[in-house]
Backbone as ProteinMPNN parsed JSONL, in Angstrom:
{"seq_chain_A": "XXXXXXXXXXXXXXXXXXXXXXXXXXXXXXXXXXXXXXXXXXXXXXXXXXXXXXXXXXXXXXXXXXXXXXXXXXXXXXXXXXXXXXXXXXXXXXXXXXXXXXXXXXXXXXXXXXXXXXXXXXXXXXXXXXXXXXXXXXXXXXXXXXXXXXXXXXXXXXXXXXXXXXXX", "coords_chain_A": {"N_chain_A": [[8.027, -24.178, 0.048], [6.99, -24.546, -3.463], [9.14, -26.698, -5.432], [9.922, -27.094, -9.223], [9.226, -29.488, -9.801], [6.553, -29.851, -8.553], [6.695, -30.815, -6.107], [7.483, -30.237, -2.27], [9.55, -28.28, -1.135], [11.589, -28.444, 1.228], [13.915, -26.977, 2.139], [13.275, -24.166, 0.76], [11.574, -23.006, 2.533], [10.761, -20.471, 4.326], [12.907, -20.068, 7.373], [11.711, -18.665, 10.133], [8.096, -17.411, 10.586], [6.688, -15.701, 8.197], [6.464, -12.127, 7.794], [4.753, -9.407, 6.502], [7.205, -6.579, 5.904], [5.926, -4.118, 6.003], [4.503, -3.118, 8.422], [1.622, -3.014, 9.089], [0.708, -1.277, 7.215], [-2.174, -1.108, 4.5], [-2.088, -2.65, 1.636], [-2.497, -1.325, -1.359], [-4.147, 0.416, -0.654], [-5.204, 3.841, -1.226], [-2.662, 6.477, -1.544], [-2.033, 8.837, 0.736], [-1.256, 12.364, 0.193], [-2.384, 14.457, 1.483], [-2.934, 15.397, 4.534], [-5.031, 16.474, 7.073], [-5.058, 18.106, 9.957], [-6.891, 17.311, 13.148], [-8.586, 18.735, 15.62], [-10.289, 17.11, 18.443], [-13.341, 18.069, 19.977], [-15.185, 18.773, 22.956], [-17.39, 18.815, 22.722], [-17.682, 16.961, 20.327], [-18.575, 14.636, 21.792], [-20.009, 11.526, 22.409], [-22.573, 10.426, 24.869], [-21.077, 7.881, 25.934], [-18.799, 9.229, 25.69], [-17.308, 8.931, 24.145], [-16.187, 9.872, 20.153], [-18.674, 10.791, 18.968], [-20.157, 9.038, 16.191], [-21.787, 10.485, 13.911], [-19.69, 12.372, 13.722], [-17.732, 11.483, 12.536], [-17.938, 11.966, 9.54], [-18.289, 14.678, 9.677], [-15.807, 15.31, 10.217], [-14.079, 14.201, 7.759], [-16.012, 15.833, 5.962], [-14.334, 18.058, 6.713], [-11.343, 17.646, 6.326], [-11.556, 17.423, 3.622], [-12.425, 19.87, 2.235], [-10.047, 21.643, 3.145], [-8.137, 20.037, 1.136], [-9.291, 20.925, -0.543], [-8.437, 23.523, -0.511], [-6.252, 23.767, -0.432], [-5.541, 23.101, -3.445], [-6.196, 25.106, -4.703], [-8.486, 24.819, -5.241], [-10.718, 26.362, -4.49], [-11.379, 29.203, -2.641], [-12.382, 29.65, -0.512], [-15.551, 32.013, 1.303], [-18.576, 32.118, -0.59], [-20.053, 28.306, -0.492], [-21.652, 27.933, -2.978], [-20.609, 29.167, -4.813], [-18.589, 27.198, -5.229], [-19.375, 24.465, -6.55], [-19.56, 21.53, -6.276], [-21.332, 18.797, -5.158], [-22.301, 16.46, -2.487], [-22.65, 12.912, -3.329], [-22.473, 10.322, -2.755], [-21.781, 8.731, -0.119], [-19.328, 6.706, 2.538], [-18.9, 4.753, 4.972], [-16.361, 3.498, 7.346], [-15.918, 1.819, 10.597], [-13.278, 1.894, 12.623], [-11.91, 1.916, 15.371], [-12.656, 3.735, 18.181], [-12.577, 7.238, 18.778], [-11.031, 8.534, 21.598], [-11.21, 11.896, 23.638], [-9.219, 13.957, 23.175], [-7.591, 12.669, 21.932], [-4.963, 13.115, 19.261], [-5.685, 13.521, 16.046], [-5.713, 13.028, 12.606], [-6.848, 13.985, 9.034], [-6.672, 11.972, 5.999], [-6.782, 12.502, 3.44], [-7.631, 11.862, -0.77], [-8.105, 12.407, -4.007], [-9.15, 9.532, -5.346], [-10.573, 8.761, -8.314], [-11.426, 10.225, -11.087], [-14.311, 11.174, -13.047], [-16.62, 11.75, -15.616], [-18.469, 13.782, -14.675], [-18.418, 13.509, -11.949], [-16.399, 12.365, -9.235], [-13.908, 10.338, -6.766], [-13.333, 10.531, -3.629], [-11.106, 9.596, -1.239], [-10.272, 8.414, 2.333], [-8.687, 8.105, 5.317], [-8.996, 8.699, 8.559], [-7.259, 9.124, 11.244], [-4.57, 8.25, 13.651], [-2.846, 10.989, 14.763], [-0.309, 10.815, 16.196], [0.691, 7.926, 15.906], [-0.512, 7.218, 13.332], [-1.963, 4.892, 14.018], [-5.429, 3.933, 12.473], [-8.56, 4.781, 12.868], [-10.487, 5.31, 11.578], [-12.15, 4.645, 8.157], [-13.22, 5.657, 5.161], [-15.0, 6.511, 1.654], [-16.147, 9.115, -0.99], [-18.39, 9.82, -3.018], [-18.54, 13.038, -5.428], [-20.434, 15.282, -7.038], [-19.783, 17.585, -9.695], [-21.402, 20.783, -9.382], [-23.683, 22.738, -11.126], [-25.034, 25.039, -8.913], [-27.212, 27.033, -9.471], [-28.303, 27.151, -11.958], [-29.043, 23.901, -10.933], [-28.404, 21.883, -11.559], [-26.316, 18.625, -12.324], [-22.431, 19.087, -13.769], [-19.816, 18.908, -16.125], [-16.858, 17.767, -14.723], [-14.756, 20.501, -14.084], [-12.176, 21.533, -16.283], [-9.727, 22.669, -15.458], [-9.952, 21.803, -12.77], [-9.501, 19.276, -13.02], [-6.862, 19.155, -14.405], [-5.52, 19.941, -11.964], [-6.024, 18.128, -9.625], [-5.029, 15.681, -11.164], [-2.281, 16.633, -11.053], [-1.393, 16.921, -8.375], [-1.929, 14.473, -7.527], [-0.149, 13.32, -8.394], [-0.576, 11.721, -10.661], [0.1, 12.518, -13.217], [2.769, 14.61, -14.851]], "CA_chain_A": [[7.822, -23.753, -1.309], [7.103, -25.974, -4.666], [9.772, -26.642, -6.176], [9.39, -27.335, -10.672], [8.371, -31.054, -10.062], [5.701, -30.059, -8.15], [7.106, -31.328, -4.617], [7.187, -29.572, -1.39], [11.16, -28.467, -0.604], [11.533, -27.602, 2.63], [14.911, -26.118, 2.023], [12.796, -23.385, 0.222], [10.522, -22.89, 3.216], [11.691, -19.989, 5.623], [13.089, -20.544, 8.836], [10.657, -17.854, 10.539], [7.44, -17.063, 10.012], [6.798, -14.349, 7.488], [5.424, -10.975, 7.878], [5.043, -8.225, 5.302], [7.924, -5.489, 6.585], [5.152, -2.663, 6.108], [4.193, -2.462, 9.708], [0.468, -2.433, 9.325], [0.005, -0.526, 6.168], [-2.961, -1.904, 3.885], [-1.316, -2.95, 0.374], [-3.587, -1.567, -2.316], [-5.273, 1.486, -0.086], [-4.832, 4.945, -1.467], [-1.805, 7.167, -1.161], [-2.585, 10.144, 1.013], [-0.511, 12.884, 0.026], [-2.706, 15.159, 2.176], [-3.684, 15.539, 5.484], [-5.662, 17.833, 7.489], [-5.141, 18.194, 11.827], [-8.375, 18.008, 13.581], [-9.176, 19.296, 17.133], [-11.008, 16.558, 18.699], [-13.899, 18.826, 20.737], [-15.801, 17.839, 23.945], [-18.923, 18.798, 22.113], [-17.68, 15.735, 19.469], [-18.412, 12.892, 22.279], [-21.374, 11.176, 22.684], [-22.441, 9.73, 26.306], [-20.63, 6.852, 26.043], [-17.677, 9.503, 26.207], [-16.188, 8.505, 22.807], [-16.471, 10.642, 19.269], [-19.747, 10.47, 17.969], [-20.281, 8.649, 14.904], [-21.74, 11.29, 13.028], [-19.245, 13.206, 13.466], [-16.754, 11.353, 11.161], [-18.312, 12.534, 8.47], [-17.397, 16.097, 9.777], [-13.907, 15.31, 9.944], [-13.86, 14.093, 6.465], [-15.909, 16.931, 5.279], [-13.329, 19.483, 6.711], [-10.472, 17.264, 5.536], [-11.948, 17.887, 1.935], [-12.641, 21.369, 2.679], [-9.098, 22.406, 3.289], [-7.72, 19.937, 0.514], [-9.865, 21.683, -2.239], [-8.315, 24.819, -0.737], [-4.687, 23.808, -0.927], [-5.136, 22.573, -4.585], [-6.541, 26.349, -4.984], [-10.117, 24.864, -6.122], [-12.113, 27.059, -3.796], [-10.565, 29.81, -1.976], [-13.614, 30.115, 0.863], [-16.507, 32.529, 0.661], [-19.704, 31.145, -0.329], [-20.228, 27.28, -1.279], [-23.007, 27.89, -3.679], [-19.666, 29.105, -5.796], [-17.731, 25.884, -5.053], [-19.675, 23.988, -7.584], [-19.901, 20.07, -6.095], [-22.177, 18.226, -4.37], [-21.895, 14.664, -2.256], [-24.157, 11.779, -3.786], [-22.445, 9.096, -1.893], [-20.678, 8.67, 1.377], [-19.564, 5.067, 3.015], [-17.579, 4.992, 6.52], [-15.767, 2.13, 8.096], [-15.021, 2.73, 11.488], [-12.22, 0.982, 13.044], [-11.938, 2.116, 16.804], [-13.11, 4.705, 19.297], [-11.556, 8.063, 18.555], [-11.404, 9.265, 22.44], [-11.379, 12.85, 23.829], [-7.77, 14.27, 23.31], [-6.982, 11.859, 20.715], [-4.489, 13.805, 17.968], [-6.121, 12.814, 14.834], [-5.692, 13.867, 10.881], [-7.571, 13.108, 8.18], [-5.536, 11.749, 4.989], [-7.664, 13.269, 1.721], [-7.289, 11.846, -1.587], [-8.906, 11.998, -5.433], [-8.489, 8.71, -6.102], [-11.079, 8.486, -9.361], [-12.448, 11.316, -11.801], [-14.902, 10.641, -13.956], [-16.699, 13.301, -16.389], [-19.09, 14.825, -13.802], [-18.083, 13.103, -10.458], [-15.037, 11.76, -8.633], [-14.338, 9.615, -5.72], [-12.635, 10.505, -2.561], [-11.363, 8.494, 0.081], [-10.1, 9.317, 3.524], [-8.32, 7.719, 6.569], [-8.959, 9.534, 9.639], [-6.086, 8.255, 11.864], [-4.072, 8.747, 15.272], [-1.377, 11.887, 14.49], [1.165, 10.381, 16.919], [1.366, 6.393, 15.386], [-0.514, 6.585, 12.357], [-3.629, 3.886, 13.602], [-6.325, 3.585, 11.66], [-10.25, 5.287, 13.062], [-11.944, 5.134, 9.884], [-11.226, 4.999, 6.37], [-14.263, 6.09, 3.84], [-15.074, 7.64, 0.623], [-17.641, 9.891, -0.692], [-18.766, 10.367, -4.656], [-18.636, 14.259, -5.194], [-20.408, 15.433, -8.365], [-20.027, 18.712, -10.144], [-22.851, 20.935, -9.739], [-23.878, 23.94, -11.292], [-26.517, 25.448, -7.683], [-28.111, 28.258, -10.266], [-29.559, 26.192, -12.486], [-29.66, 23.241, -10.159], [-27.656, 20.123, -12.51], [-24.654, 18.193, -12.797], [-22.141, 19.826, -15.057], [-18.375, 18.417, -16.876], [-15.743, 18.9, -13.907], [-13.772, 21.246, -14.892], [-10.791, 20.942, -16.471], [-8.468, 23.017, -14.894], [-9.484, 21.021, -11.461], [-9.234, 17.619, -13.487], [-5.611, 19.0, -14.132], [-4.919, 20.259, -10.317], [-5.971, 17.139, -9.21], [-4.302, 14.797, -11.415], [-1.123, 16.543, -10.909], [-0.987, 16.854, -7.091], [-2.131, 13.052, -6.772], [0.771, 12.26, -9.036], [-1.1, 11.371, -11.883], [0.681, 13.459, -14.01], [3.874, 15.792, -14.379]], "C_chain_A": [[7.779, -24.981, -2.208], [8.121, -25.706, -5.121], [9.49, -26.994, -7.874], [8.599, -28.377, -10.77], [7.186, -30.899, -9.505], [5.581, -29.964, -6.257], [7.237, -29.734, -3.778], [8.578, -29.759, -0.829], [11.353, -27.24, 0.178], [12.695, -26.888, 2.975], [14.239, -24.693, 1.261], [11.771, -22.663, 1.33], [11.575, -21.74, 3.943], [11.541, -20.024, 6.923], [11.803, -20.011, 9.77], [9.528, -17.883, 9.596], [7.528, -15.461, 8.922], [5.931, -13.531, 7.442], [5.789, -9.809, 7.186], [5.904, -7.101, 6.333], [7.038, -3.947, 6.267], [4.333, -1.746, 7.398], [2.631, -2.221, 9.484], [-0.176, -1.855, 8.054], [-0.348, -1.12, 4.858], [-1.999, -1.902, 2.315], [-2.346, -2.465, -0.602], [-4.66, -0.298, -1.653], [-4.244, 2.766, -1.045], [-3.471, 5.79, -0.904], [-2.261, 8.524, -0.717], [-1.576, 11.615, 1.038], [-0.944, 14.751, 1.08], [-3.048, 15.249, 3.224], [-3.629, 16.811, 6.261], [-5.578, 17.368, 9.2], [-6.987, 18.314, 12.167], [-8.092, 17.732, 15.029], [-9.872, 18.39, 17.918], [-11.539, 17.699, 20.073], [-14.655, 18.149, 21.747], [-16.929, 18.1, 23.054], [-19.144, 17.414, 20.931], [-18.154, 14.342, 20.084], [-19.611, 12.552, 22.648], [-21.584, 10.92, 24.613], [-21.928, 9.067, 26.72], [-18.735, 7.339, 26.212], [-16.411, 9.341, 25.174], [-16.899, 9.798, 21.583], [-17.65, 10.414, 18.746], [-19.568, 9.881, 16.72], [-20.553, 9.382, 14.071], [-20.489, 12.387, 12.542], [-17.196, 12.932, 12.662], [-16.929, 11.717, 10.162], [-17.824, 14.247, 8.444], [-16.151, 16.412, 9.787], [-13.716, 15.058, 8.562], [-14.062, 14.882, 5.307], [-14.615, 17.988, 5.438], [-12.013, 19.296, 6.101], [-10.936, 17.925, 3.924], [-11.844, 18.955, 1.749], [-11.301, 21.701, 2.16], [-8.203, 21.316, 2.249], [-7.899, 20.44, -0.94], [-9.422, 23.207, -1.941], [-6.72, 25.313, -1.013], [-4.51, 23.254, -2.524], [-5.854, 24.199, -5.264], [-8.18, 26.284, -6.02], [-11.273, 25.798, -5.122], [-10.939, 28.071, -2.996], [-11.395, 30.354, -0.601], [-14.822, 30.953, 0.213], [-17.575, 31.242, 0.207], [-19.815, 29.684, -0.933], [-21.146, 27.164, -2.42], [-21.551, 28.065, -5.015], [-18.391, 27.607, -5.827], [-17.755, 24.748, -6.419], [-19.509, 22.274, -7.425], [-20.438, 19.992, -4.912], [-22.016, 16.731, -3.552], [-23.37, 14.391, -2.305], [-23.549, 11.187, -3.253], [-20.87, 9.139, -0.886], [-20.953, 7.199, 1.988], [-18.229, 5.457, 4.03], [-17.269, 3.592, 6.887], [-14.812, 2.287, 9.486], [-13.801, 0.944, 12.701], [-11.729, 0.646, 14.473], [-12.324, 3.001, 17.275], [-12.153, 6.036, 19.041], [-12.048, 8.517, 20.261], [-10.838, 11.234, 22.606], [-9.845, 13.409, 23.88], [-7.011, 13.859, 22.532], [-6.374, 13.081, 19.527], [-4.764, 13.619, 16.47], [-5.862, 13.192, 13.936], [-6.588, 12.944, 10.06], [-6.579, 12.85, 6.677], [-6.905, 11.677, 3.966], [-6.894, 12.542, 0.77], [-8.228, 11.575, -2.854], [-8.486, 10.698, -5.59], [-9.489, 7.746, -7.244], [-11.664, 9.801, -9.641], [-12.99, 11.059, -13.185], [-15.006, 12.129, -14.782], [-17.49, 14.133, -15.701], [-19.058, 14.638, -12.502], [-16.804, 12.889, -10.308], [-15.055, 11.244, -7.239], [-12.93, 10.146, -5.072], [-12.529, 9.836, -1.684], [-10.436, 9.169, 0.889], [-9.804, 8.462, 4.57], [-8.436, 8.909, 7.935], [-7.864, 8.314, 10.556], [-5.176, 8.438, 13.271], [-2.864, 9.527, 14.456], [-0.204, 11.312, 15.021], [1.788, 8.664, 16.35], [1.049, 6.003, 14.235], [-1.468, 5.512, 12.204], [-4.38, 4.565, 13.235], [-7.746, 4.006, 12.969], [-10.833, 4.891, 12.495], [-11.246, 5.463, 9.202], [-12.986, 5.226, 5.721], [-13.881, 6.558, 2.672], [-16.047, 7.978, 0.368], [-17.468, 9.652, -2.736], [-18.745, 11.808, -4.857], [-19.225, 14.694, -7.012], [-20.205, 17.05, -8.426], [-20.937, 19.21, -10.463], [-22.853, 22.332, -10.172], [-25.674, 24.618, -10.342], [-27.246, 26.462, -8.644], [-29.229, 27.639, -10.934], [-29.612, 24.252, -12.27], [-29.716, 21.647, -11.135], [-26.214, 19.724, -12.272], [-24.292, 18.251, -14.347], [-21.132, 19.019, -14.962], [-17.811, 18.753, -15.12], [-14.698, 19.811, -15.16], [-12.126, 20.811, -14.948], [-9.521, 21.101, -15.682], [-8.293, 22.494, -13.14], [-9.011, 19.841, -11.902], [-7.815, 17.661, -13.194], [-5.163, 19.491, -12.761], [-5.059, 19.123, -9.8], [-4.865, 15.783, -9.637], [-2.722, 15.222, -11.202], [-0.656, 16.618, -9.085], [-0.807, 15.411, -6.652], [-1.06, 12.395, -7.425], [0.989, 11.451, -10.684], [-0.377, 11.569, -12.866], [1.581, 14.319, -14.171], [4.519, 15.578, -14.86]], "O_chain_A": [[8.277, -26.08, -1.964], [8.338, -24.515, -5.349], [8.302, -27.316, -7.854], [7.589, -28.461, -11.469], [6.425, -31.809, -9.834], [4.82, -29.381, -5.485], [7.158, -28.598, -4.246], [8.963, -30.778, -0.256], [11.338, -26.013, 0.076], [12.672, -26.189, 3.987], [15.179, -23.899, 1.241], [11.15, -21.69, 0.902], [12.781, -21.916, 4.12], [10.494, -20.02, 7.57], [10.951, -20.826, 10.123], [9.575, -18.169, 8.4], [8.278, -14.489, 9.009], [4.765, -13.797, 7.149], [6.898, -9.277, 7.233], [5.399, -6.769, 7.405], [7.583, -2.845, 6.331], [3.856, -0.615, 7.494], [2.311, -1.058, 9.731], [-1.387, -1.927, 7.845], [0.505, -1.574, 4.095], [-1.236, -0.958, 2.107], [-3.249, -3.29, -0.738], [-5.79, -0.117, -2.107], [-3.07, 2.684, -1.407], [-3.285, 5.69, 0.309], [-2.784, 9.31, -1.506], [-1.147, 11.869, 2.164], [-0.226, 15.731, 1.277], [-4.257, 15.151, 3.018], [-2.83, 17.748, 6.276], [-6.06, 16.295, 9.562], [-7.897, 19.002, 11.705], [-7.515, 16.755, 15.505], [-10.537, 19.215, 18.545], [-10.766, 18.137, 20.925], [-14.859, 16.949, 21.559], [-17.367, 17.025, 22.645], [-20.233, 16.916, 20.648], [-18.21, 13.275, 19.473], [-20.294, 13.373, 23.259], [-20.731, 11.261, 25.432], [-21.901, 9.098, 27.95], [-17.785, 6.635, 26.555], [-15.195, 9.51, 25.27], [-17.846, 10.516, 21.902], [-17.584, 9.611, 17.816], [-18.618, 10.355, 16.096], [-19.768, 9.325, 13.124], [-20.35, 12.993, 11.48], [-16.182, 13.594, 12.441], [-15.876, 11.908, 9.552], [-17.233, 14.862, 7.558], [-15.547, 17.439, 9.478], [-13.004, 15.931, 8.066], [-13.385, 14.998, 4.286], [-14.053, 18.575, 4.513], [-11.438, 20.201, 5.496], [-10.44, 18.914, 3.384], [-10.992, 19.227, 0.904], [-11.178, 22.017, 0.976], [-7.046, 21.688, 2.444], [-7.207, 20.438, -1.959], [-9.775, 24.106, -2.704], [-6.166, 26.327, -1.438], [-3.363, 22.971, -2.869], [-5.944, 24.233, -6.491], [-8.729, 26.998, -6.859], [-12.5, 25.746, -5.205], [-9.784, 27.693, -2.803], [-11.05, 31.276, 0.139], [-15.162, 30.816, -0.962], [-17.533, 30.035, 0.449], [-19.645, 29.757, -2.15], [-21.351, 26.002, -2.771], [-21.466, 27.275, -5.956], [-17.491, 27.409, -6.643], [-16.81, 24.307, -7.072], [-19.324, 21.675, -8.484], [-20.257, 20.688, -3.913], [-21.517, 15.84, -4.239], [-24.436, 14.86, -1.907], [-24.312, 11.256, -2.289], [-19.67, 9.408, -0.952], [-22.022, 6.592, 2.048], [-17.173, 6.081, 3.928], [-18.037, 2.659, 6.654], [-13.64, 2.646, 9.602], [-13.801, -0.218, 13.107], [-11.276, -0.444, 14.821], [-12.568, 3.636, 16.249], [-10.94, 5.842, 19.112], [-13.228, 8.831, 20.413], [-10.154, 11.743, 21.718], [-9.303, 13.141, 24.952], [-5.915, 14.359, 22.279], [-7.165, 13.847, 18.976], [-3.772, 13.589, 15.742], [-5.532, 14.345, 14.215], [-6.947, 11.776, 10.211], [-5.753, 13.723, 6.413], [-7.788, 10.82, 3.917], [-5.698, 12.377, 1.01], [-9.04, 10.651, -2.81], [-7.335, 10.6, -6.015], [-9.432, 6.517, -7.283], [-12.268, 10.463, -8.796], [-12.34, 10.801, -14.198], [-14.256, 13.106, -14.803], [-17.358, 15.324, -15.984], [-19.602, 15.472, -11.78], [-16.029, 13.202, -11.212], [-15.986, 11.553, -6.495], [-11.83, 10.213, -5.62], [-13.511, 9.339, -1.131], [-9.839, 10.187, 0.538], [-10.825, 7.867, 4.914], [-7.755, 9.934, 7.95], [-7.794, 7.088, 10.473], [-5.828, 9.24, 13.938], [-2.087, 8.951, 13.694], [0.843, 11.3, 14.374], [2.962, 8.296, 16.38], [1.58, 5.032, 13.695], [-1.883, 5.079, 11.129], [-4.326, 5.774, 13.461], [-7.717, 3.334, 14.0], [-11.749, 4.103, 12.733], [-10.224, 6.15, 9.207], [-13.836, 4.565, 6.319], [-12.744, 6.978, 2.457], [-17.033, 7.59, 0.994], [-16.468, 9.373, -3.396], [-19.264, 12.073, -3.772], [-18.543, 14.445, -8.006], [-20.407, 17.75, -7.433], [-21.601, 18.806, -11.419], [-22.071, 23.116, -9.634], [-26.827, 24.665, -10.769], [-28.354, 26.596, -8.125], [-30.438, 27.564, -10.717], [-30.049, 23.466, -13.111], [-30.563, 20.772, -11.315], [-25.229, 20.437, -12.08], [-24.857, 17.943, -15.396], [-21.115, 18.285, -13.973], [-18.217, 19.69, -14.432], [-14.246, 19.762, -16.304], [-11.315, 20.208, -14.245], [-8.651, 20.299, -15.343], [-7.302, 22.592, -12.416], [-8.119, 19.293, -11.255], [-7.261, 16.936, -12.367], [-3.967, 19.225, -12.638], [-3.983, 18.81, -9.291], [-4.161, 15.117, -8.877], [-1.892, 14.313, -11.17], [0.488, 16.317, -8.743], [0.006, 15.016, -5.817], [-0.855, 11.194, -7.251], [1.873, 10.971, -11.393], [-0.168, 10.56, -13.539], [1.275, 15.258, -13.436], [5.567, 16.222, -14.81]]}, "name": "protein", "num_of_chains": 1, "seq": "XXXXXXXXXXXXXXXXXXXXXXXXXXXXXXXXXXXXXXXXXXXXXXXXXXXXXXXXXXXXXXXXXXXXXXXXXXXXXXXXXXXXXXXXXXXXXXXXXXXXXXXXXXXXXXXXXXXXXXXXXXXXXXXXXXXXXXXXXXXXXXXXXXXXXXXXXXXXXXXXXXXXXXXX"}
C-alpha cells in the first residue's frame, strides 16, 4: 500500500494474497429476487448432446412468463391481453447446460422507462449456483388491437418497483 508520502510500505501490504470473500458472485450484476425451476428436456439437446442454444432464450422467456405471473401482471389466458412485446434480446453464454442439469432462471426488472423496461436473467446450476448464461431483453408495452407502443402501466410500474425493492 502507499502510504501519505507517496512511498510503498510494505507493512501495509497483506501477508496473503487477496480475494474478494464473495465466492464468485459478479459485484455490480443484478439482484435476482426471483427464480423460476426449469426441466432440462431431451428434446432441448442438440447433437453435440448439450442444450441447444436457442433454447436459452426459452428458458428466459418462461422465467419471465411465470415472474409476470407472480407479480399478478398476467394471470395466463391469451397473450394478445398481456400487453408487451420483446424489441431486444442479448445472451452470454457461459458453459454447456448438459442433459439432467438442475437449472433456474433468476428474473429481474432492472430498468423502466415510459413505454419499455429492461430485464435481465441468469440461468444457472440449482445445486451450486454456476453461471450458464446471463442476458437481458428490452420489453415494450404494446397495445396488439391497435398495433403501438403504449405508457406501461402504472399499477405494473408500481408492482414492479416494489417487489424489486425499489420502493416500500
Amino acid at each position: 500500500m502507499i502510504d501519505l508520502s507517496g512511498r510503498i510500505n510494505s507493512q501495509m501490504l497483506p501477508k496473503e494474497p487477496w480475494f474478494p470473500q464473495d465466492k464468485g458472485i459478479i459485484l455490480g450484476m443484478p439482484d435476482f429476487h426471483f427464480y423460476h425451476l426449469i426441466e432440462v428436456r431431451y428434446g432441448d439437446l442438440d447433437p453435440q448432446g448439450h442444450v441447444n442454444n436457442a433454447k436459452f432464450l426459452t428458458y428466459m422467456e418462461q422465467g419471465r412468463v411465470f415472474y409476470l405471473k407472480q407479480l399478478k401482471l398476467w394471470e395466463g389466458g391469451s397473450f394478445l391481453n398481456l400487453g408487451i412485446i420483446l424489441a431486444d434480446v442479448q445472451i452470454t453464454f457461459r458453459k454447456a447446460i448438459q442433459f439432467g442439469d438442475p437449472i433456474r432462471v433468476g428474473v429481474c426488472i432492472s430498468g423502466i422507462g415510459n413505454k419499455s423496461m429492461t430485464s435481465d436473467y441468469r440461468i444457472e446450476d440449482a445445486r451450486d449456483g454456476s453461471e450458464f448464461a446471463s442476458g437481458s431483453s428490452v420489453l415494450v408495452a404494446y397495445d396488439y388491437q391497435n398495433k403501438r407502443s403504449v405508457p406501461i402501466p402504472e399499477d405494473w410500474r408500481k408492482a414492479i418497483l416494489l417487489f424489486e425493492g425499489q420502493v416500500g
